[in-house]
N, C-alpha and C positions, 0 to 999 in steps of 0.2 A: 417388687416395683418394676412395672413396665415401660420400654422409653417408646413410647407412642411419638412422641416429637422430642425434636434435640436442633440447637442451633450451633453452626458450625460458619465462620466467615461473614456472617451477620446475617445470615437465610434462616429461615427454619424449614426442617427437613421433617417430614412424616414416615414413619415406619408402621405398616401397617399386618405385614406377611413376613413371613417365613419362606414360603414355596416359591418354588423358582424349577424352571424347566431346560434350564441349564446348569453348565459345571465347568466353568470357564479357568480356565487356567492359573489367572491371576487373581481371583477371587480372597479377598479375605477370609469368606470362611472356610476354606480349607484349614487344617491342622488343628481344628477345635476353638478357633477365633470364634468370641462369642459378643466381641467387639471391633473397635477401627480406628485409626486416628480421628474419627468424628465425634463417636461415643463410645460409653467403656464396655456400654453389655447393649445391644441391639437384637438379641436372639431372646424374639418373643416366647412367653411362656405359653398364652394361646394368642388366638388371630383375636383383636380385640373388637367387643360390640362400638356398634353406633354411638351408645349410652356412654361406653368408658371411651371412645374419642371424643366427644361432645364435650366430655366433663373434661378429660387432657387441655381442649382448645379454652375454654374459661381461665385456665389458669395465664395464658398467652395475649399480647397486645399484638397484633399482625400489624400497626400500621410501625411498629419498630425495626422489622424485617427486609431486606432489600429483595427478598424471594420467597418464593412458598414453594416449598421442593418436595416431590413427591419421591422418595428415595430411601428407602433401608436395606434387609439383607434380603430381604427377596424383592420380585418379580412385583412392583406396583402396582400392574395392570389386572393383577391376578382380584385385586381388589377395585376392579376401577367404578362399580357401581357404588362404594362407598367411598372413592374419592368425589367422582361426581356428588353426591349425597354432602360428602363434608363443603365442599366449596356452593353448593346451592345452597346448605344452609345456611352457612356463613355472610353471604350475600343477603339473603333472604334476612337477617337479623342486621344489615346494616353495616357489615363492618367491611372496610374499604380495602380491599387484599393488594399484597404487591403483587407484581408478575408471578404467576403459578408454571410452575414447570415440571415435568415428566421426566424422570429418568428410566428409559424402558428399554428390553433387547428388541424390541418391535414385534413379540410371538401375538400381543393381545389377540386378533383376530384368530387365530388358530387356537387358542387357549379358550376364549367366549363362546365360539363358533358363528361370529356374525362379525360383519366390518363395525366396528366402536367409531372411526374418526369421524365420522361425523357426529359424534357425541362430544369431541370434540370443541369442539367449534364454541366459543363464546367463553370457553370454563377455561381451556390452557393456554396460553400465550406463549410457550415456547417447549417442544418435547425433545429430549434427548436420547439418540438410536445410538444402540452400540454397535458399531459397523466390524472392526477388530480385524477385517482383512480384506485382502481388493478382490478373493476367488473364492467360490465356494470350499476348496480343497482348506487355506487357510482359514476360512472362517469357522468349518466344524471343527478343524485341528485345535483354536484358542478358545472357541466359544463350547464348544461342546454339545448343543441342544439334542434333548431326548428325541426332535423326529431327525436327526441327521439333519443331510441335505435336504431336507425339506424348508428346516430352519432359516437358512439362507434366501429361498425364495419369498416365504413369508415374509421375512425380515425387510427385503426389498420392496415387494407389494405394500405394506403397512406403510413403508416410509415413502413410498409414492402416492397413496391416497392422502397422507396425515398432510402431506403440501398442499394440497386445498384445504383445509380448514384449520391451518396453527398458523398464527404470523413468522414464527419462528421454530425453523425442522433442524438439528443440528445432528451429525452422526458424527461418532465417537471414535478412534482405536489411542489403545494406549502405546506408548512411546519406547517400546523393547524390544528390541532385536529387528528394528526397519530401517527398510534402504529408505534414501531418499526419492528411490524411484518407485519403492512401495508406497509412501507416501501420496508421492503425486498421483497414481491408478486409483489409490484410494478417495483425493480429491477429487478427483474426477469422475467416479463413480457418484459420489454424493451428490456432485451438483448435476448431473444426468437427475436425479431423482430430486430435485428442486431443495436441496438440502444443502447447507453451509459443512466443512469438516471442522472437526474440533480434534486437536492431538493433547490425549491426557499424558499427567508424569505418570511412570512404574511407580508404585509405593511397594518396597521390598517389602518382604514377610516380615 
C-alpha cells in the first residue's frame, strides 16, 4: 500500500516522488525514516502512474480540505508535470480545489532544464522555498544540494521569477541553531526577492 496522499492538520498532502537532489541536514529521511509525524511510511515503493494517482484522488472529497499540499519525501517539482496534470484534471472534472500549494527547495528549473513558473501561474496559489540560510556558505552547509553553490543561486532565481506568477511565494528555514540576527538577514533576503519568510519548528529525530 502506497500513501499517494495523506491528511495532516486538515490539508491534504500529495506524495508523489522519492528523488530529491538534496540531503539537508534536518531531513527526516536520514537514519531509515520511511515515515514522519505526518504519515507512517511515505517512502514510495515506485513513483506512481497517472492512473494510480487519479484512482488515489476518487477515493478523496478536496472540498473538505483547507489545502492541497504538494509535499512528500521528495523533491515535488521533480514531478511537476504530473502535478500540473493532477490539478488540471481535477479542475477539468469540476471539483472545486482549496488553495494548492508547493512545497519546493526551488532547484525545479535546474532539475527540468527550462523556467516552469510560469507554468505556474493559475494552478498554485501559494509556493513554499526552503531558504535554510541568509549565505551561500550556510545554505550548502544545511541544505546540501548535489550542484553545490550552484543550488543557492538557482534557489534564489526560481524564487524571484516564481513572484510574478504565485499570489503567494513564502521561504522557509527551520528554527535551529539561529541568531536573531540570522533571522532577520534571512527576512530580508526574502522579501529582496518578493517573498514573505516563514520560520519552521526543528522536529527532533
Amino acid at each position: 500500500m502506497m500513501t499517494i496522499s495523506y491528511e495532516y492538520e486538515g490539508a491534504l498532502y500529495v506524495n508523489l516522488t522519492n528523488k530529491c537532489d538534496c540531503s539537508c541536514v534536518f531531513c527526516l529521511r536520514h537514519n531509515g525514516h520511511k515515515g514522519s509525524i505526518y504519515a507512517d511510511d511515505l517512502w514510495l515503493e515506485h513513483e506512481p502512474s497517472r492512473e494510480e494517482i487519479w484512482a488515489d484522488f476518487q477515493t478523496r472529497d478536496l472540498t473538505q480540505y483547507r489545502e492541497l499540499v504538494f509535499c512528500g519525501f521528495g523533491e515535488p517539482m521533480f514531478r511537476w508535470e504530473d502535478d500540473a496534470w493532477l490539478i488540471d484534471q481535477l479542475r477539468a472534472h469540476g471539483v472545486k480545489l482549496p488553495p494548492v500549494r508547493i512545497n519546493t527547495n526551488g532547484h525545479a528549473n535546474r532539475i527540468l532544464g527550462r523556467d516552469v513558473t510560469p507554468e505556474l501561474a493559475g494552478r498554485v496559489d501559494i509556493i513554499s522555498i526552503s531558504l535554510n540560510g541568509s549565505t551561500p556558505e550556510e545554505y550548502t552547509a544545511v541544505t546540501r544540494p548535489s550542484t553545490g553553490a550552484q543550488g543557492w543561486e538557482d534557489m534564489l532565481e526560481f524564487t524571484r521569477r516564481a513572484a510574478k506568477y504565485v499570489p503567494t511565494v513564502m521561504m522557509t528555514i527551520v528554527n535551529k541553531d539561529k541568531t536573531p540576527e540570522e533571522i532577520q538577514r534571512c527576512r530580508a533576503l526574502a522579501e529582496s526577492l518578493g517573498a514573505k519568510l516563514r520560520i519552521r519548528e526543528y522536529i527532533p529525530d
